[in-house]
C-alpha positions in Angstrom: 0.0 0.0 0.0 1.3 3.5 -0.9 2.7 5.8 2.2 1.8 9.7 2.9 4.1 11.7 4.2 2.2 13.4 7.6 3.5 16.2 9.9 2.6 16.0 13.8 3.6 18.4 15.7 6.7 18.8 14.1 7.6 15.4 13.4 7.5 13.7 10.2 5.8 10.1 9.3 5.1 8.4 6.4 2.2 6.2 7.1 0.1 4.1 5.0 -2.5 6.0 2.9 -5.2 4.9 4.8 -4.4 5.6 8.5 -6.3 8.1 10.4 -5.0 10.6 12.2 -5.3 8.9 15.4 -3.0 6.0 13.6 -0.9 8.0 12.5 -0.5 10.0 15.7 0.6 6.7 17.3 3.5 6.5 15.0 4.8 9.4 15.7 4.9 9.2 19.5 1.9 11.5 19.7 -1.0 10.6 22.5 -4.1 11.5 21.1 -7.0 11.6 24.1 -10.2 9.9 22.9 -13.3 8.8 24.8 -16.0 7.4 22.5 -13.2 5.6 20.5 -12.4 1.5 20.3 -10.2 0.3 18.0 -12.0 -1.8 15.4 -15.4 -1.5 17.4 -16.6 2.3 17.7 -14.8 5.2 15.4 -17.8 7.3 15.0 -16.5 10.5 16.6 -19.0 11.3 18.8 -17.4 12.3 21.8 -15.2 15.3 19.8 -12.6 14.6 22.3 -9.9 13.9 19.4 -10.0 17.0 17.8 -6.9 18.4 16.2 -6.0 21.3 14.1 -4.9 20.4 10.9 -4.3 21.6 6.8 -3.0 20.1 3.9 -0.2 21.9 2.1 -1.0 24.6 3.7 -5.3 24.7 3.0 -6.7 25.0 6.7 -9.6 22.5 7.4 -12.6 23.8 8.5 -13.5 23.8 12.5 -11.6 21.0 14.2 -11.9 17.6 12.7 -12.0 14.5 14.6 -8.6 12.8 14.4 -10.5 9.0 14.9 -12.2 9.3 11.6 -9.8 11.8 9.7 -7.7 9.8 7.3 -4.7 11.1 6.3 -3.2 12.7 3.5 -0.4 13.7 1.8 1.3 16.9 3.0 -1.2 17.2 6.2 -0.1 18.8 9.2 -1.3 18.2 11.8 -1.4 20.0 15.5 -2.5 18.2 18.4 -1.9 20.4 21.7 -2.5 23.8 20.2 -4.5 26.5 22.9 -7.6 26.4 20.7 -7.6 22.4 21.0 -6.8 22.8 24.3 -10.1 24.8 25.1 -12.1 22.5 22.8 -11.2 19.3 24.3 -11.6 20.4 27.7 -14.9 22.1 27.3 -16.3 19.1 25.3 -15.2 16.4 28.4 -17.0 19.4 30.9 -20.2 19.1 28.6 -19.9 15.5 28.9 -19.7 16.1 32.9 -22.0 18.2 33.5 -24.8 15.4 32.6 -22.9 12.6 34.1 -23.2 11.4 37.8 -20.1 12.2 39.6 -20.0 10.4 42.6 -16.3 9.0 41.7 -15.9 7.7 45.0 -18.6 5.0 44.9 -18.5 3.9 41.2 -17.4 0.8 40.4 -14.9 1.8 37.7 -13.4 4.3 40.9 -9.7 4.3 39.2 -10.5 2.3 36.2 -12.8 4.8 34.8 -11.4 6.2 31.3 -13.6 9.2 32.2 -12.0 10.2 35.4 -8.7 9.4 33.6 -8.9 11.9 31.0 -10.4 14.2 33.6 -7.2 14.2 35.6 -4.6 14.3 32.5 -7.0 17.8 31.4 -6.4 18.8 34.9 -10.1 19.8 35.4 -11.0 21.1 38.4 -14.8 22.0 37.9 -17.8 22.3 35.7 -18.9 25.5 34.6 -21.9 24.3 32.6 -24.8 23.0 35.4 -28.4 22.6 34.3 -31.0 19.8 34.2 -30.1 16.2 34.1 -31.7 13.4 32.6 -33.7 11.0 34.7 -31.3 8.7 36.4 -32.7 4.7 35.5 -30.8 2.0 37.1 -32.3 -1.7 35.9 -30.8 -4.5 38.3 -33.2 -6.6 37.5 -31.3 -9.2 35.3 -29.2 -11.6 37.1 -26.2 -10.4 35.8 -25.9 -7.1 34.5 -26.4 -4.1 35.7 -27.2 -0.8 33.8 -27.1 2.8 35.4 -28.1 5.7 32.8 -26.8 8.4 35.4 -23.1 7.3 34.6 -23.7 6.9 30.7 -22.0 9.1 28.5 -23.6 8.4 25.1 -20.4 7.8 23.7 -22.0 4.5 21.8 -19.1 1.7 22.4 -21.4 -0.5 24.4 -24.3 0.1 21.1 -21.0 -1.2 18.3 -20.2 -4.1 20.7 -23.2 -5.2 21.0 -24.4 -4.9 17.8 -21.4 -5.1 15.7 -19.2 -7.6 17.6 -22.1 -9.9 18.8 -24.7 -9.2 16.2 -27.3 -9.2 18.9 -28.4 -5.6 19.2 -30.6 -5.3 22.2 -29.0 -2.2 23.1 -29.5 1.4 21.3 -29.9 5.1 21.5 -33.4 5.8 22.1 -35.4 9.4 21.9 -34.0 12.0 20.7 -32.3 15.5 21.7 -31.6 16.2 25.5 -33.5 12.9 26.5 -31.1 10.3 24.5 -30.3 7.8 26.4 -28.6 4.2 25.8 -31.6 1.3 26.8 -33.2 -1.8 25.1 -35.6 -1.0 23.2 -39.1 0.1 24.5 -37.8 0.6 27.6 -37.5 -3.1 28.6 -35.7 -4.5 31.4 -32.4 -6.0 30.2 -34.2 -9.5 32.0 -36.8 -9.3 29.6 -35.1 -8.9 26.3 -32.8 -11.5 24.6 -29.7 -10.5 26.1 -27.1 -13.6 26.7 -25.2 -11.6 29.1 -21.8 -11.9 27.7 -20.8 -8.5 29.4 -18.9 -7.2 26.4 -20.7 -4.1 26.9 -19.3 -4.0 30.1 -15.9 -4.3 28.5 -16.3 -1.8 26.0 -18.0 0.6 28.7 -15.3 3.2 29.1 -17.0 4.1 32.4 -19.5 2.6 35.0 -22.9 2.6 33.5 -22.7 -0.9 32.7 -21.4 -3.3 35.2 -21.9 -7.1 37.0 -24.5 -7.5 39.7 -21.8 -8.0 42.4 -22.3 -10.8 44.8 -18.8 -10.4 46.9 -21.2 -9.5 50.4 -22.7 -12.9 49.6 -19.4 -15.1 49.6 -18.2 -12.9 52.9 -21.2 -14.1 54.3 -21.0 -17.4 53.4 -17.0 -17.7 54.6 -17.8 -16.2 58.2 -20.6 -18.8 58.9 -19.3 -21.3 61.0 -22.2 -23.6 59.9 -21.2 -23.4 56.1 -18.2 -25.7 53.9 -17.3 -22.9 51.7 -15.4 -24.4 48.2 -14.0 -21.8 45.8 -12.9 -23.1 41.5 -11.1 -20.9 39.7 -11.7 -20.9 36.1 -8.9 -21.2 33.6 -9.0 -17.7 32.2 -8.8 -16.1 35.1 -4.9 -16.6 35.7 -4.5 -15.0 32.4 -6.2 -11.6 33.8 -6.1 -11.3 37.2 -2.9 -10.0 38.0 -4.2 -6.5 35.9 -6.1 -6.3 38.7 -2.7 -5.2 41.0 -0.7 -3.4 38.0 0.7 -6.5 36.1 1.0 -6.6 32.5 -1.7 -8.1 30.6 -2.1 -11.8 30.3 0.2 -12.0 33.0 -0.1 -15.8 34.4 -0.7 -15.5 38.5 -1.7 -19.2 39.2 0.1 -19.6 41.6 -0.5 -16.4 43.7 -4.2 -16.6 42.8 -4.3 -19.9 44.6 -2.7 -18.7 47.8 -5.1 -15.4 47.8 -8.0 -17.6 47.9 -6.4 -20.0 50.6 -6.2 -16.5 52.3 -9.5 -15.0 52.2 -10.9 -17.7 53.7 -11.9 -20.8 51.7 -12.2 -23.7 53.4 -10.6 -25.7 50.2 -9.4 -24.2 47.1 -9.6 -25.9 43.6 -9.4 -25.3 39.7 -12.3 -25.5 37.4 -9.2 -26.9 34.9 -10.3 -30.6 36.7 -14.1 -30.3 35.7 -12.7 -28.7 32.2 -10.7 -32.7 32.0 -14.0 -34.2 33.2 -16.1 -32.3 30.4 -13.9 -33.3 28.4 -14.5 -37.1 28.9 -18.1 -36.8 28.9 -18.2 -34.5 25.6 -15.4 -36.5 23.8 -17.3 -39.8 24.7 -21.0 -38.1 23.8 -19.3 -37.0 20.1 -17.8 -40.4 19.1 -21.2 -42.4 20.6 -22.7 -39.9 18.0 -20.7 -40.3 15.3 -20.9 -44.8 15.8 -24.4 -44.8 16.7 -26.0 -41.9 14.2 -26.5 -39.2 16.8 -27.7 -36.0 15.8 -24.5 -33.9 14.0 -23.1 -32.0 14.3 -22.1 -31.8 17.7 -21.8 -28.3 19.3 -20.1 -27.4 22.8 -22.2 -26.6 25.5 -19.5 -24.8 27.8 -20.6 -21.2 27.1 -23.6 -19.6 28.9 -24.0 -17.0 26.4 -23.7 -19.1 23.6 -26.5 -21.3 24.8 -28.7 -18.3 25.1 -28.1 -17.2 21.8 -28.8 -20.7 20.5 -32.3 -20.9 22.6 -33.1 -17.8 21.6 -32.3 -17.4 17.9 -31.2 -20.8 16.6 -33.4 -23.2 18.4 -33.9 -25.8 15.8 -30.4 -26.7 16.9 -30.7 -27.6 20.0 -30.6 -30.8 19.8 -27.3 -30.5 18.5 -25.7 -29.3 21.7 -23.9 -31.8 23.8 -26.0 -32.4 26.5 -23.0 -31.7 28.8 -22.8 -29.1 31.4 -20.4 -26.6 31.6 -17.3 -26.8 33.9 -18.7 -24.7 36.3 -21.8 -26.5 37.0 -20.0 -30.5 36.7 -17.6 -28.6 39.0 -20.4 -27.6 41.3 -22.4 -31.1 41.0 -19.4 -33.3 41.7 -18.3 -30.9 44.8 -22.0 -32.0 46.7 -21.9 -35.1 45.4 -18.6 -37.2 45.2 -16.5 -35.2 47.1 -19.2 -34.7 50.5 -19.4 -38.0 50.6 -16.0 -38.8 50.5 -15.1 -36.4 53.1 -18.0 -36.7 54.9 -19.8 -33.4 54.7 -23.4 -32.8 54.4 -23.9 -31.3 50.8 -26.4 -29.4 52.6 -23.8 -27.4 54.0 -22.2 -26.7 51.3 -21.3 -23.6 49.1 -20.2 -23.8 45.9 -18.1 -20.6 44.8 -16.8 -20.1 41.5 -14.3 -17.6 40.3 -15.4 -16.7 36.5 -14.1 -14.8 33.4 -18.0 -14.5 32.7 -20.6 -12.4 33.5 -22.9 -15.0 31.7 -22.1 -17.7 34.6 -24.2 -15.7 37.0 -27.1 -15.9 35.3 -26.2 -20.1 34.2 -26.4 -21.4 37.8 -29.9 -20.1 38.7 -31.4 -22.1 35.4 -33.7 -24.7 36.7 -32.1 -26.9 35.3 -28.5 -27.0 37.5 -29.2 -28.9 40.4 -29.6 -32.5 41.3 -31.8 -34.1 44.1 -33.1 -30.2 44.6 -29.5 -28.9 45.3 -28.0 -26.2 43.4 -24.9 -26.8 41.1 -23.2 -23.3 42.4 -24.2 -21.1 44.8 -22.7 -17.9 43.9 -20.7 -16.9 41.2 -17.5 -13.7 40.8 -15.9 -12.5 38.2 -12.3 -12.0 38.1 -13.1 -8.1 38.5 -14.8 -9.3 41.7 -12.1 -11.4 43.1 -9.8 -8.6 42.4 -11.7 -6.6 44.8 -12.1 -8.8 47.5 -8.6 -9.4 47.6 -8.1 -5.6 48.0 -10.7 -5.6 50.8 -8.9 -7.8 52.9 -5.7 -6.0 52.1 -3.6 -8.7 50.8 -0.3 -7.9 49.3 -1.4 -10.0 46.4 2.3 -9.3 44.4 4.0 -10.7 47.0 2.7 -14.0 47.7 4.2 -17.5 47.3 3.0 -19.4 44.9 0.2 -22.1 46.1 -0.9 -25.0 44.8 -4.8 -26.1 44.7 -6.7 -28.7 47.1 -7.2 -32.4 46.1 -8.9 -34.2 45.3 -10.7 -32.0 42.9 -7.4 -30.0 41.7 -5.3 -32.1 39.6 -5.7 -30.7 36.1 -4.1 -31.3 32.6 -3.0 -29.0 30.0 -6.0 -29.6 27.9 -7.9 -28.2 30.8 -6.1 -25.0 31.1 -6.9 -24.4 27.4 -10.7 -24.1 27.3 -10.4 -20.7 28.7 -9.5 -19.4 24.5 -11.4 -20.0 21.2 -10.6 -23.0 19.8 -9.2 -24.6 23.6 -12.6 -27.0 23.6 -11.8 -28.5 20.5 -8.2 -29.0 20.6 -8.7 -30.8 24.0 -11.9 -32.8 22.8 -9.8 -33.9 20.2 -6.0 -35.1 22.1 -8.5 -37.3 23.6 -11.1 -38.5 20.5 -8.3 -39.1 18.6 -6.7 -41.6 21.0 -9.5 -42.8 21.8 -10.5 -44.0 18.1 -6.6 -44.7 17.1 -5.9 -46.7 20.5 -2.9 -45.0 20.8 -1.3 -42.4 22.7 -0.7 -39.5 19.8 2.2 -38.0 20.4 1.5 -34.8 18.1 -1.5 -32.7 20.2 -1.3 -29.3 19.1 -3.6 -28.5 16.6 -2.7 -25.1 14.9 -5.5 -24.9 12.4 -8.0 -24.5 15.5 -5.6 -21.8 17.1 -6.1 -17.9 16.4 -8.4 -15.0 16.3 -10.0 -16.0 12.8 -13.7 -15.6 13.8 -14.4 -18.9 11.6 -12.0 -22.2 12.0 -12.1 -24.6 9.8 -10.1 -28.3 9.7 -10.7 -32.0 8.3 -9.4 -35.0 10.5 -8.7 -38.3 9.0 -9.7 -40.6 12.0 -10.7 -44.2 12.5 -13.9 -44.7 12.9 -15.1 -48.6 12.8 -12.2 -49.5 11.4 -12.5 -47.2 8.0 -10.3 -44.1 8.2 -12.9 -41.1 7.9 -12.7 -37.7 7.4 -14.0 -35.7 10.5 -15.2 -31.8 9.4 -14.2 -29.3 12.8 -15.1 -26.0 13.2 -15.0 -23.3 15.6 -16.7 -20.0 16.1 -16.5 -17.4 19.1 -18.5 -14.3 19.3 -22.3 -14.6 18.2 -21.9 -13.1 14.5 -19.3 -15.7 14.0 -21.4 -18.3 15.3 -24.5 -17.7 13.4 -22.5 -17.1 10.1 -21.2 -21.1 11.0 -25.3 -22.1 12.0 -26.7 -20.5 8.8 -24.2 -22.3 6.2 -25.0 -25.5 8.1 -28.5 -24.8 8.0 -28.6 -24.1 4.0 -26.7 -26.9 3.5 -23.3 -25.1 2.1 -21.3 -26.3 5.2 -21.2 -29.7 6.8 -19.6 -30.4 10.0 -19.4 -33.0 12.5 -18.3 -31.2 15.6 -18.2 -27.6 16.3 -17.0 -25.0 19.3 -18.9 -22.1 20.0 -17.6 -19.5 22.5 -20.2 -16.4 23.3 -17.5 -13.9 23.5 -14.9 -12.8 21.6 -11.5 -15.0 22.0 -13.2 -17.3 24.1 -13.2 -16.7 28.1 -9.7 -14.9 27.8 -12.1 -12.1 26.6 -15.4 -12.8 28.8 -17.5 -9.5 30.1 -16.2 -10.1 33.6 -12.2 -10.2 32.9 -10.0 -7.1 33.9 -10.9 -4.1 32.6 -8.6 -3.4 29.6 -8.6 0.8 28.6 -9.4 1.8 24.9 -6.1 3.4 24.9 -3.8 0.4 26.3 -5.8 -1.5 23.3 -4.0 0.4 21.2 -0.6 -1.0 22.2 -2.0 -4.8 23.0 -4.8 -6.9 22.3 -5.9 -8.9 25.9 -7.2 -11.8 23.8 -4.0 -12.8 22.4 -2.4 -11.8 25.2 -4.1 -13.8 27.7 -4.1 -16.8 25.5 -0.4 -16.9 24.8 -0.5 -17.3 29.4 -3.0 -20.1 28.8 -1.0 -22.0 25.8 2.3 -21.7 27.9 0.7 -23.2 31.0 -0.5 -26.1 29.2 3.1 -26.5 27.5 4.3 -26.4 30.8 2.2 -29.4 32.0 3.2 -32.8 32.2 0.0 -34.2 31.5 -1.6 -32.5 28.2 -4.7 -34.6 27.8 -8.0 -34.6 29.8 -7.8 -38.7 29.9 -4.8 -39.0 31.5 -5.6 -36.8 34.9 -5.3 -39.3 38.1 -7.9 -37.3 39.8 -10.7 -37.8 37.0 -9.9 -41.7 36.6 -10.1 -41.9 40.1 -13.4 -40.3 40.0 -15.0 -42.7 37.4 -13.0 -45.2 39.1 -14.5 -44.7 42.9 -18.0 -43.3 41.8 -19.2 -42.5 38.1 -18.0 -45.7 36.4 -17.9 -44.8 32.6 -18.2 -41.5 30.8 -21.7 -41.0 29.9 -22.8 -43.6 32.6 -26.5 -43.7 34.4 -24.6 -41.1 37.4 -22.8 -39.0 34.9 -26.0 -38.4 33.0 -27.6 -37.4 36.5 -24.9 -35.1 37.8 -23.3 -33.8 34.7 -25.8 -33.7 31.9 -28.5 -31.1 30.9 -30.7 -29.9 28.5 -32.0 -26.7 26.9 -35.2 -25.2 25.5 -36.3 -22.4 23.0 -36.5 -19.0 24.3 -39.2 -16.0 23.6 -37.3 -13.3 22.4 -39.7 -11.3 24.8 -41.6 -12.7 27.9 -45.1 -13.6 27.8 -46.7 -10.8 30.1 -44.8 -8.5 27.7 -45.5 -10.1 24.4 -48.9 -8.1 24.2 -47.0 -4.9 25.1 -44.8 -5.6 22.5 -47.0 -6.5 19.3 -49.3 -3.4 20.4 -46.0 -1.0 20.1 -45.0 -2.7 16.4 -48.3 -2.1 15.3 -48.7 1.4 16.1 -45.1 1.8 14.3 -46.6 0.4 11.3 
């Protein structure tokens, strides 16, 4: 591609020809402040807090343009820190406040706000401009997301993630002028529209208008009862993230450390959702080949992402009955816990709580289905995100930096590498298949990574040759994360164009390395790195690092199907660690009226 020779503030870069400004900017060593901007998921310049002054060969552009959108050109110069864009960028961010509810202190985002960020590097000190307000909404209604219009800055990101990235939708700008505001539509409760609660408009959410219904009172209580057997699992994504919670680099692996913060805030026994990840593994790998021998329904597609399963009840339910019928880690984790493990240490199940430390918002709202319990107890009791955890560590004022490495409770901690790789997009797969395939060759296979399943394409594709009674057969793989990617996968199989035998599906983008409750990661600093390929390079290196790389060979699991379950996809697995699924309304019955009388009148 041909270069343009730019001018920033006095320095000179030749940039590709179509760069914006804000690229270009980058190049030269120039910080550009921006608010309403996301790389690759919101340039729309709506915030004007980009400005610059600028002309080309000397021809001044009119007003200031908006450097996020402004592609550059040949002989442009550009000024970024002038007096007049000074005054422009600090009375546009005082418009923005003087609307916005400032009680900095008790926000969520307190010190992780890109808001009160850029409020400090301006250096502003107080708002001239004071006037009416919109009506403050706050809808906690849904089980796992909150949304608070007094802290919404119109500045759209949560609108392009939604509806761009996910290809869901179900949030927009509604009326019009001074009364704009960011809601479903009609008004509706975020509970009563067909939200999956992924939480990536919490992650795009430059400040705290969108956040997770926090449940970290609920998990104090539970540890300072002296009548409760409080369990914590840690999910494998969450290493990858947590340490951005005390100032380490992105996808900074704290396994170790996040172990021995657990053991100190209480828990009465620590372990890792990587065991129940080995254990899903069995059951799914064992589901997919009695499917393929006995003419099950294919293809086969995960059932490990809440969100994803939403989606698919929602929009796609005439493939339902191609999900595996497997729970997700969390709830085998959860079902095994007050099962299995309370009877071999004696405990009455009754007494126990089942914590779980999640990348996902979406979790929250997956262990109060109906469906996840057995013999009327619940799967999990409560479940944090890794934002959450983060914070309880603070509250109890651990030094979290500075602790020794720990190592996880048996007999529910032993994990393999194939476990620790289901936290990124194509991880389920790659595991399902180091077993599958030697399972169907009858040998132990000695190459297990499989690249083509690896990566941020949004579609995967890869054919197997594998044995399957006794004629080697070609198996079709493919993976999808984020919901546009996934329907694009569900509508080619559906036409007919694509056919597959076995396909991932992860609800957000990357996989759980990416999930809506991971560590808040700034518009700016995504500039510089990406968290999902980040965090999946911690992941990948821990599983390299393991000595055992397949879910069949962990001695916890066969000891598990050994002392209690018997056989993957036995009469007790199907009890504990099966499900099913059902189709969704898109909008709830006592609504449904409501609804089809408000399309009418629009017609």
């Amino acid at each position: 591609m041909d270069n343009v020779k730019v001018t920033i503030n006095g320095i000179e870069v030749n940039v590709p020809k179509d760069y914006t400004v804000l690229m270009a900017a980058r190049e030269a060593g120039v910080d550009i402040p921006t608010l309403c901007f996301l790389k690759e998921i919101n340039e729309i310049a709506a915030c004007r807090v980009c400005v610059v002054e600028a002309d080309v060969k000397g021809v001044p552009m009119r007003n200031l343009p908006a450097s996020c959108v402004l592609q550059v050109q040949d002989g442009m110069n550009v000024k970024t820190n002038t007096q007049r864009v000074r005054n422009a960028v600090k009375m546009n961010v005082e418009l923005i406040l003087a609307n916005h509810n400032r009680e900095c202190l008790t926000c969520v985002r307190n010190t992780s706000c890109e808001l009160q960020k850029l409020c400090n590097e301006l250096g502003i000190e107080g708002i001239e401009f004071q006037g009416a307000k919109r009506e403050s909404k706050i809808d906690n209604l849904a089980p796992s997301i909150v949304r608070d219009s007094s802290k919404c800055i119109l500045c759209g990101r949560c609108v392009s993630a939604c509806r761009d990235v996910q290809g869901i939708g179900i949030l927009d700008f509604t009326n019009r002028g001074f009364n704009t505001e960011v809601a479903p539509a009609f008004d509706y409760s975020m509970k009563d529209v067909p939200c999956i609660y992924c939480g990536q408009c919490i992650q795009a959410c430059p400040v705290g208008a969108l956040y997770e219904k926090r449940n970290i009172d609920d998990v104090w209580a539970a540890i300072e009862d002296p009548e409760k057997f409080v369990v914590v699992q840690t999910a494998p994504a969450v290493r990858a993230s947590l340490g951005e919670e005390f100032g380490l680099p992105v996808g900074t692996a704290v396994t170790g450390k996040m172990v021995s913060a657990l053991k100190r805030l209480g828990f009465d026994k620590v372990f890792d959702t990587n065991f129940s990840a080995d254990l899903t593994i069995m059951e799914e790998g064992t589901e997919f080949i009695n499917r393929v021998l006995n003419g099950g329904k294919l293809p086969m597609i995960t059932s490990c992402s809440p969100g994803w399963i939403r989606y698919c009840e929602f929009n796609y339910p005439d493939f339902l009955e191609n999900l595996s019928t497997c729970k997700s880690p969390q709830q085998m984790f959860g079902a095994i816990v007050k099962s299995y493990y309370a009877e071999k240490q004696g405990i009455d199940p009754k007494n126990i709580v089942s914590v779980s430390i999640m990348p996902c918002t979406s979790k929250k709202s997956e262990l109060s289905r109906e469906e996840m319990e057995v013999d009327s107890l619940r799967d999990v009791d409560i479940s944090l995100t890794t934002r959450e955890l983060g914070d309880m560590i603070k509250q109890a004022r651990i030094n979290f930096n500075k602790l020794p490495d720990g190592e996880p409770d048996s007999i529910l901690g032993d994990y393999t590498g194939a476990g620790v790789i289901f936290g990124t997009t194509g991880g389920v797969m790659e595991a399902a298949l180091r077993t599958v395939a030697d399972v169907l060759t009858g040998t132990d296979i000695q190459k297990i990574e499989y690249d083509a399943v690896r990566g941020l394409d949004g579609v995967k594709e890869a054919t197997l040759v594998l044995p399957i009674e006794g004629k080697d057969t070609e198996v079709k793989i493919a993976v999808a994360h984020g919901m546009i990617n996934a329907s694009k996968i569900l509508d080619a199989v559906r036409s007919g164009e694509k056919n597959y035998h076995f396909i991932e599906v992860m609800g957000c983008p990357g996989g759980c390395v990416h999930g809506g409750g991971q560590s808040h990661v700034s518009a700016k600093e995504r500039l510089d790195v990406d968290p999902k390929i980040s965090r999946a390079k911690a992941l990948y290196s821990e599983d390299e690092a393991q000595t055992l790389r397949k879910s069949h060979h962990n001695p916890e699991v066969k000891k598990l199907y050994e002392d209690y379950l018997k056989e993957p996809n036995g009469h007790l697995s199907h009890k504990l660690l099966h499900t099913h699924y059902h189709e969704k309304s898109s909008y709830p019955v006592e609504n449904q009226q409501d609804y089809d009388d408000m399309i009418n009148n629009l017609k």
